[in-house]
RODO-2510 file (C-alpha; in nm, 4 decimals, decimal comma):
residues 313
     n   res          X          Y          Z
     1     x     6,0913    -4,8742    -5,0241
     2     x     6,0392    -4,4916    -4,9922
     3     x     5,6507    -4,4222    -4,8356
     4     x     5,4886    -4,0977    -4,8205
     5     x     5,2405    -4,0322    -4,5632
     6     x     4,9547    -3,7898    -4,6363
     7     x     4,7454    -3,8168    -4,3030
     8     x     4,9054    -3,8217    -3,9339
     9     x     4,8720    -4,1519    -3,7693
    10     x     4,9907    -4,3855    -3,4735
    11     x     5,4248    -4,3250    -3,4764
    12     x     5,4566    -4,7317    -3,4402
    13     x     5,3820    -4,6632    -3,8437
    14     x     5,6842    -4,5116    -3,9068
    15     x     5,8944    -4,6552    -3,6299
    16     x     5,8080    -4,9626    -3,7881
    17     x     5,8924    -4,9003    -4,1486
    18     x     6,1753    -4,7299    -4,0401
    19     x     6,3279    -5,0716    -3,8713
    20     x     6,2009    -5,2397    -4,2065
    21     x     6,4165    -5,0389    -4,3990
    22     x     6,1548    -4,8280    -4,5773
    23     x     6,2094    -4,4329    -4,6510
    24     x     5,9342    -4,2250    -4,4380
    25     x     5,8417    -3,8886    -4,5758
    26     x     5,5465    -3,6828    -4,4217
    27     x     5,3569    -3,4531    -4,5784
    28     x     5,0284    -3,3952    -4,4196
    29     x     4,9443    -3,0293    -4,5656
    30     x     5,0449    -3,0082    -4,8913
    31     x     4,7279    -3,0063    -5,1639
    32     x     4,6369    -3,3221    -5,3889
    33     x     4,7587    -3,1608    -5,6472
    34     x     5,0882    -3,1172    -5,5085
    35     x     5,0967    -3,4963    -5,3858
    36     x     5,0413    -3,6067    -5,7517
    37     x     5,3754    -3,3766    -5,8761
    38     x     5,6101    -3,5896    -5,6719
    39     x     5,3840    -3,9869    -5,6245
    40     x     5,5868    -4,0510    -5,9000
    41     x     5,8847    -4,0886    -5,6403
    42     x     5,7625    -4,3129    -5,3693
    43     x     5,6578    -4,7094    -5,3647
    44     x     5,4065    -4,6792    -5,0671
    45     x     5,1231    -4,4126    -5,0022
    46     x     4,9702    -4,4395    -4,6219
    47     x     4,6406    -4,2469    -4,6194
    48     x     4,3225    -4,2223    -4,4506
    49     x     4,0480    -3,9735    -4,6206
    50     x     4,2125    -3,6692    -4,6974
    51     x     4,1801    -3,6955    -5,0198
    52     x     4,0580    -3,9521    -5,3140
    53     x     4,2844    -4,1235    -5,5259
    54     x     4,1138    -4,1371    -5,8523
    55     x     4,2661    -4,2882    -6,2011
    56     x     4,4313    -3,9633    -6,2469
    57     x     4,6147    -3,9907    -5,9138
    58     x     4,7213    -4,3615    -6,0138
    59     x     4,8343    -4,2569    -6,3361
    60     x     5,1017    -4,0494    -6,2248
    61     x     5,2075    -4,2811    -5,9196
    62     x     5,3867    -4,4860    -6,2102
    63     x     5,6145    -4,6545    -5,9061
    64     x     5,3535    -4,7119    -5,6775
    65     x     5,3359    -5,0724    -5,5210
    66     x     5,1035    -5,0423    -5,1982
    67     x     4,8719    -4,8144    -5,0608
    68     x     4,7596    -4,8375    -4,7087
    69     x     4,4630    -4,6877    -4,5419
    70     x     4,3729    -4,6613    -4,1780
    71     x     4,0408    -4,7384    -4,1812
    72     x     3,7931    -5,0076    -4,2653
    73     x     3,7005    -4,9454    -4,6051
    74     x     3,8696    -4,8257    -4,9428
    75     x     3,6379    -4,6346    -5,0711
    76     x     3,8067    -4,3133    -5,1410
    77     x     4,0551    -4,4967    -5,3430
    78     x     3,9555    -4,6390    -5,7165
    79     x     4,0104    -4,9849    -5,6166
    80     x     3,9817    -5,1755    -5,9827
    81     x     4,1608    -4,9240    -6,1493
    82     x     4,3843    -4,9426    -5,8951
    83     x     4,4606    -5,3587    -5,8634
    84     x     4,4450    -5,3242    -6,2640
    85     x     4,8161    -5,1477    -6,2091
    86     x     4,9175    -5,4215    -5,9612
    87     x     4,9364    -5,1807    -5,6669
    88     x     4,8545    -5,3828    -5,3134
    89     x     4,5917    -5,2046    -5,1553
    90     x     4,5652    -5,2575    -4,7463
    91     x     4,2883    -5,1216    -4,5372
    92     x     4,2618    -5,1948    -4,1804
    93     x     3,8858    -5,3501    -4,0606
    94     x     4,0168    -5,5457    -3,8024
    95     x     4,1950    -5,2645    -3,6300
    96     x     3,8854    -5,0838    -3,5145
    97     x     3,6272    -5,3568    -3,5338
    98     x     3,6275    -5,3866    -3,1919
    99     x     3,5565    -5,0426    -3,1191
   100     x     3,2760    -5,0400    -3,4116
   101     x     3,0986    -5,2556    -3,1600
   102     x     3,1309    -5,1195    -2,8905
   103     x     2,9940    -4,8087    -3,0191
   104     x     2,7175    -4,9216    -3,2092
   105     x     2,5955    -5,1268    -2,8414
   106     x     2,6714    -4,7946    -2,6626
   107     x     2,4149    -4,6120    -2,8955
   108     x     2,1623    -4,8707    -2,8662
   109     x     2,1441    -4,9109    -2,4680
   110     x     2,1731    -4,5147    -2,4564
   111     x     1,8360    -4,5028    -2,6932
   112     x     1,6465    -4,7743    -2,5435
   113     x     1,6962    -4,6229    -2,1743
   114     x     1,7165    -4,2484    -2,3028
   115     x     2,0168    -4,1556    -2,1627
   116     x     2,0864    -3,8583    -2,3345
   117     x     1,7607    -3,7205    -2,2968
   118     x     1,7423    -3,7478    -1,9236
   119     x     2,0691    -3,6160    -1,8963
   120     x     1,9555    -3,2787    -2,0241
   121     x     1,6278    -3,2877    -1,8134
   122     x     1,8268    -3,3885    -1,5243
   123     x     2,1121    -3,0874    -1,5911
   124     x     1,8170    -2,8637    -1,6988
   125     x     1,6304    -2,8917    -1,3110
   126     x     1,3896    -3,1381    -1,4634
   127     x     1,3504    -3,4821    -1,2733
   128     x     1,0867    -3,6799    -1,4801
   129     x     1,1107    -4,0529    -1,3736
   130     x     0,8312    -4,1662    -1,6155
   131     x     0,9099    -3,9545    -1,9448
   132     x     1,2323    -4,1726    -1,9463
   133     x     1,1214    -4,5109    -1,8490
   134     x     1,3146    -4,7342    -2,0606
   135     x     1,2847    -5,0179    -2,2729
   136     x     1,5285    -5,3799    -2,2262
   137     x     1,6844    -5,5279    -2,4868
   138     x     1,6178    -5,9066    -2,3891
   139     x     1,3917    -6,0596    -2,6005
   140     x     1,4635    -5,8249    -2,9018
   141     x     1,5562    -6,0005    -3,2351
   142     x     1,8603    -5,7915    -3,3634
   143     x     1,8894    -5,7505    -3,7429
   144     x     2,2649    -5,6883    -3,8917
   145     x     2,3188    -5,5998    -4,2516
   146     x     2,6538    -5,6542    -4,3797
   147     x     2,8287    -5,9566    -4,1849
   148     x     3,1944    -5,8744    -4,2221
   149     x     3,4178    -5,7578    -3,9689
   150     x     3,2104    -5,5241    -3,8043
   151     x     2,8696    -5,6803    -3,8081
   152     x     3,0501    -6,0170    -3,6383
   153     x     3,1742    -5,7840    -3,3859
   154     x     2,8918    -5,6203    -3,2757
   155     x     2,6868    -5,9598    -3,2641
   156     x     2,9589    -6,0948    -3,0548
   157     x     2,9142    -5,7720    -2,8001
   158     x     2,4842    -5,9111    -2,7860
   159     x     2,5618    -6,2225    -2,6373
   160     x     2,5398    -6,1280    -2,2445
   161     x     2,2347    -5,9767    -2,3607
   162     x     1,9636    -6,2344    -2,3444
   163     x     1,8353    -6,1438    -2,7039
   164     x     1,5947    -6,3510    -2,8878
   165     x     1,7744    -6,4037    -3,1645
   166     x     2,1010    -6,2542    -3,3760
   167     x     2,0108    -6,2286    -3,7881
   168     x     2,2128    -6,1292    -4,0071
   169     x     2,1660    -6,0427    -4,3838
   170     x     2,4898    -6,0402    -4,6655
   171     x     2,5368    -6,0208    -5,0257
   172     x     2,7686    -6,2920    -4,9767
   173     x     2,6575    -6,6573    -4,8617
   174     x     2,8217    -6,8692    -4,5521
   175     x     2,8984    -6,5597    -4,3138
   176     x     2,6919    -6,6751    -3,9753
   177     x     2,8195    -6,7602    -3,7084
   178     x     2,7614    -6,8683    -3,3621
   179     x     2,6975    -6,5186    -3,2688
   180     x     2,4303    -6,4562    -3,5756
   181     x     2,1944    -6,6772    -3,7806
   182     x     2,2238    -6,5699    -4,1498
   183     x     1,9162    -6,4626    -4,3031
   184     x     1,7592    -6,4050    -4,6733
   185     x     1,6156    -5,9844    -4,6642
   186     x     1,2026    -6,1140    -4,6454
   187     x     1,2911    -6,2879    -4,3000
   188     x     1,4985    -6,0016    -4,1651
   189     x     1,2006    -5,7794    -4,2337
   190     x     0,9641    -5,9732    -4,0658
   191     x     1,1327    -6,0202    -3,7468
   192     x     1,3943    -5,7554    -3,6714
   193     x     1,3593    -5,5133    -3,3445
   194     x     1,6787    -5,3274    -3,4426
   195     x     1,8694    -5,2695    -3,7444
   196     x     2,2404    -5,2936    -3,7498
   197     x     2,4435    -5,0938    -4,0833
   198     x     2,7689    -5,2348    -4,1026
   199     x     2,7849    -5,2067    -4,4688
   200     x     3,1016    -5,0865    -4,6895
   201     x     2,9684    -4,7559    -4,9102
   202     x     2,9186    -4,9131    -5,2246
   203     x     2,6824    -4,8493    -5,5609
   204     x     2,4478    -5,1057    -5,4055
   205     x     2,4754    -4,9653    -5,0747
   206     x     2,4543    -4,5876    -5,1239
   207     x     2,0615    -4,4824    -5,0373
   208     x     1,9850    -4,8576    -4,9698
   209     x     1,7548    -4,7592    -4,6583
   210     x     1,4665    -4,6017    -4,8211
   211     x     1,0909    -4,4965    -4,7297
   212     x     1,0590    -4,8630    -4,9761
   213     x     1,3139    -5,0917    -4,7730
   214     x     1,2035    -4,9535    -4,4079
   215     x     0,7988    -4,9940    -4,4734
   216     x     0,8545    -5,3782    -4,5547
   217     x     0,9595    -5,4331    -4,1730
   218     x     0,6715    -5,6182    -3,9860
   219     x     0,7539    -5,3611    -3,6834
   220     x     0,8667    -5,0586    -3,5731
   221     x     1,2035    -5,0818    -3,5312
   222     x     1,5012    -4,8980    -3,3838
   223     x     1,7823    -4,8451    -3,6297
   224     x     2,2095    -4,7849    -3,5935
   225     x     2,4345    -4,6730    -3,7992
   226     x     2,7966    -4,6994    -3,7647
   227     x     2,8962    -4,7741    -4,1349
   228     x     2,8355    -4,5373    -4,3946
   229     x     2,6057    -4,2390    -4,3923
   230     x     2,5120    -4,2133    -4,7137
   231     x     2,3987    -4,5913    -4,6793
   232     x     2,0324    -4,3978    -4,5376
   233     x     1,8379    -4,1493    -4,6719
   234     x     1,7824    -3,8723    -4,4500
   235     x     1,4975    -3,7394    -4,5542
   236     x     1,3010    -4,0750    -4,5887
   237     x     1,4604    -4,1572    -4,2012
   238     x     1,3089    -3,8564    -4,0697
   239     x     0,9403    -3,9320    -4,2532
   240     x     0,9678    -4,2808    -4,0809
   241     x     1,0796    -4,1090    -3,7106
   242     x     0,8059    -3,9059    -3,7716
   243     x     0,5253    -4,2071    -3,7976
   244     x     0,7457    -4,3853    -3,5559
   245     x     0,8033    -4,6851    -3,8168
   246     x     1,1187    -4,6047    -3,6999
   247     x     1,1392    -4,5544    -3,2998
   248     x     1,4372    -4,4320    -3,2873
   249     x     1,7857    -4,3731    -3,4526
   250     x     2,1851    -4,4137    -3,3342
   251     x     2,3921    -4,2301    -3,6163
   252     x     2,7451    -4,1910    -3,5630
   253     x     2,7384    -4,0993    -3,9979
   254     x     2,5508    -3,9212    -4,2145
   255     x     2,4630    -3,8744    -4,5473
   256     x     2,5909    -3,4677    -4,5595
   257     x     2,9525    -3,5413    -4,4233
   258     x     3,2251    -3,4739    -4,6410
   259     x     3,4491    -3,7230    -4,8300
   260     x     3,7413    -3,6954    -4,6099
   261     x     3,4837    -3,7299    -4,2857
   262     x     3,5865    -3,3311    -4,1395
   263     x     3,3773    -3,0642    -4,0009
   264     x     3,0292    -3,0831    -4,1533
   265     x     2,9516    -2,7485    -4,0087
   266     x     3,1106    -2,6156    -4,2787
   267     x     2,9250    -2,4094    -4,5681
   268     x     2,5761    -2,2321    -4,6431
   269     x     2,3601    -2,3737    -4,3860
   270     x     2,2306    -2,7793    -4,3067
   271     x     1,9462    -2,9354    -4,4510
   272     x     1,6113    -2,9489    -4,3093
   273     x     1,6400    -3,3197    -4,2507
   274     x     1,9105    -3,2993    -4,0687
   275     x     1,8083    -3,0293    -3,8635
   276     x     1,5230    -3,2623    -3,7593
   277     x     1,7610    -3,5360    -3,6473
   278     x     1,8965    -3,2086    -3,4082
   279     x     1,5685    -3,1694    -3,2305
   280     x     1,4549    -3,5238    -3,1595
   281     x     1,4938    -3,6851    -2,8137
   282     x     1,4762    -4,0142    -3,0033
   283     x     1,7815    -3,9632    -3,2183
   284     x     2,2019    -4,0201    -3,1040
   285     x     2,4076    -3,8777    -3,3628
   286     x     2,8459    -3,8802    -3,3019
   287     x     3,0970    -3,7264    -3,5098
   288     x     3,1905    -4,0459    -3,7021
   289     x     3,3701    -4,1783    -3,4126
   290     x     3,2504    -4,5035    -3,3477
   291     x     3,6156    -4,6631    -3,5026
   292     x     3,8001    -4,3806    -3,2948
   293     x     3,9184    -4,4844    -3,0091
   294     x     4,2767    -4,4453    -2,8242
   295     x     4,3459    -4,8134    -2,8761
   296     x     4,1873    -4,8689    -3,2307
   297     x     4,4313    -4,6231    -3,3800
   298     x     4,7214    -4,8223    -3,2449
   299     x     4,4925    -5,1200    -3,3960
   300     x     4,4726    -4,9927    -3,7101
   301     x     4,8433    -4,8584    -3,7578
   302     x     4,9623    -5,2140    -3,6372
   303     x     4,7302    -5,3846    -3,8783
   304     x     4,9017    -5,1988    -4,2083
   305     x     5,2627    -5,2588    -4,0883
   306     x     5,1493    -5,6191    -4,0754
   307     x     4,9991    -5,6649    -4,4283
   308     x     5,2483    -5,3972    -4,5731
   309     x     5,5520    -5,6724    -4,4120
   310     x     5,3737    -5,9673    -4,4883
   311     x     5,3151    -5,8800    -4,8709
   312     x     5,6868    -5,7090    -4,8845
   313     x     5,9275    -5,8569    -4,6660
***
């Protein structure tokens, strides 16, 4: 097997595939372009979003059995065109899962007790005990959408909690578990506190959370996202933070990052939405991070050498 690597990652990769027997090549700065002049050459491609790999990519990786990439989702890679050409396709959910929830429970305690708001007060000279009197999370009814790897592991971080209740809402049917009730969408809108993304980006899931979908909620509610950012649109989040139908958001993406998930500071200027998001005391926003931790990227490398063996070997 000869594997080219496009985007640095965790050495146990290689040093893995290297004991398997596989070929290792690196190439992290070459353009797409110049990727697509040589795919021809190698079985395996090990990626995470540098780039897409569309059906003109595919069409000249005429070798190409696997593709791995370090991350929960797949897609920046045309998935049907790609299983159409029998090529094994590997992502990695359950390496950062863990970390998902974490993050996504780190946001939500920060909001409800304003952390990073009296932080700045506090670093500022300002000592205001009642502007950041907090809210508790017992008795809350937590709403999940998207019960898959990361939605089970954030409802599995809300058990020492106290919560009223764990829903969850999926496309697909049999997902609860003991950590989460499944739900159909009228009875998550009628009793959800705070809304949970952990969606794949999808056609049905691009722009889901609309002015529409958040004004059928029985309450105001507090909302996370630690899936996809294009999943909520802005400008309809910020109208809803604005009448407080929305109490507050934790956004570790958003709709304006770039496909490969780089600097979004890059360009002619941010939009006004966005800049609103900057301003508000009630809004958490991270660098897509929430799947980024030290051990999640040893998680994730260890989690393609696995399926990459297991199919292979």
């Amino acid at each position: 097997m000869k594997v080219l690597h496009v985007d640095t990652n965790h050495p146990l990769i290689i040093e893995q595939f290297n004991e398997l027997g596989f070929q290792n090549d690196e190439d992290y700065n070459s353009s797409k372009e110049a990727i697509e002049e040589k795919i021809e050459e190698y079985d395996g491609l090990i990626i995470r979003s540098r780039f897409s790999i569309d059906a003109s990519f595919l069409d000249k990786a005429k070798n190409l059995k696997f593709i791995g990439r370090l991350g929960a989702g797949l897609e920046n890679i045309d998935t049907k065109y790609a299983k159409s050409l029998g090529i094994f396709l590997a992502a990695a959910p359950e390496g950062n899962r863990n970390a998902v929830g974490e993050h996504a429970m780190g946001m939500l305690l920060s909001l409800f007790n304003k952390l990073n708001k009296a932080h700045g007060e506090v670093k500022n000279g300002t000592w205001d005990r009642e502007g950041n009197r907090g809210i508790e999370l017992e008795g809350k009814v937590v709403g999940i959408i998207g019960y898959g790897n990361m939605g089970k592991a954030f409802a599995k971080k809300l058990k020492g909690f106290d919560v009223d209740e764990v829903i969850c809402y999926d496309i697909e049917g049999g997902v609860e578990d003991e950590n989460a009730r499944q739900v159909g969408i009228m009875e998550l809108h009628q009793k959800t506190d705070v809304l949970s993304l952990h969606v794949p980006q999808t056609e049905s899931t691009i722009g889901m959370i609309d002015s529409e979908f958040l004004n059928k909620f029985h309450k105001n509610i507090w909302i996370i996202n630690t899936a996809r950012g294009k999943c909520i649109k802005t400008e309809d989040l910020v109208s809803a933070l604005k009448t407080n139908k929305v109490l507050g958001a934790g956004l570790d993406v958003l709709e304006y990052e770039k496909s490969s998930f780089e600097n979004m500071f890059t360009g002619n200027g941010l939009p006004e939405a966005f800049e609103y998001l900057t301003r508000s005391d009630n809004v958490l926003l991270t660098p897509h991070v929430a799947g980024w931790t030290v051990e999640s990227k040893i998680k994730l490398a260890q989690t393609i050498v696995d399926k990459i063996k297991s199919k292979f070997c």
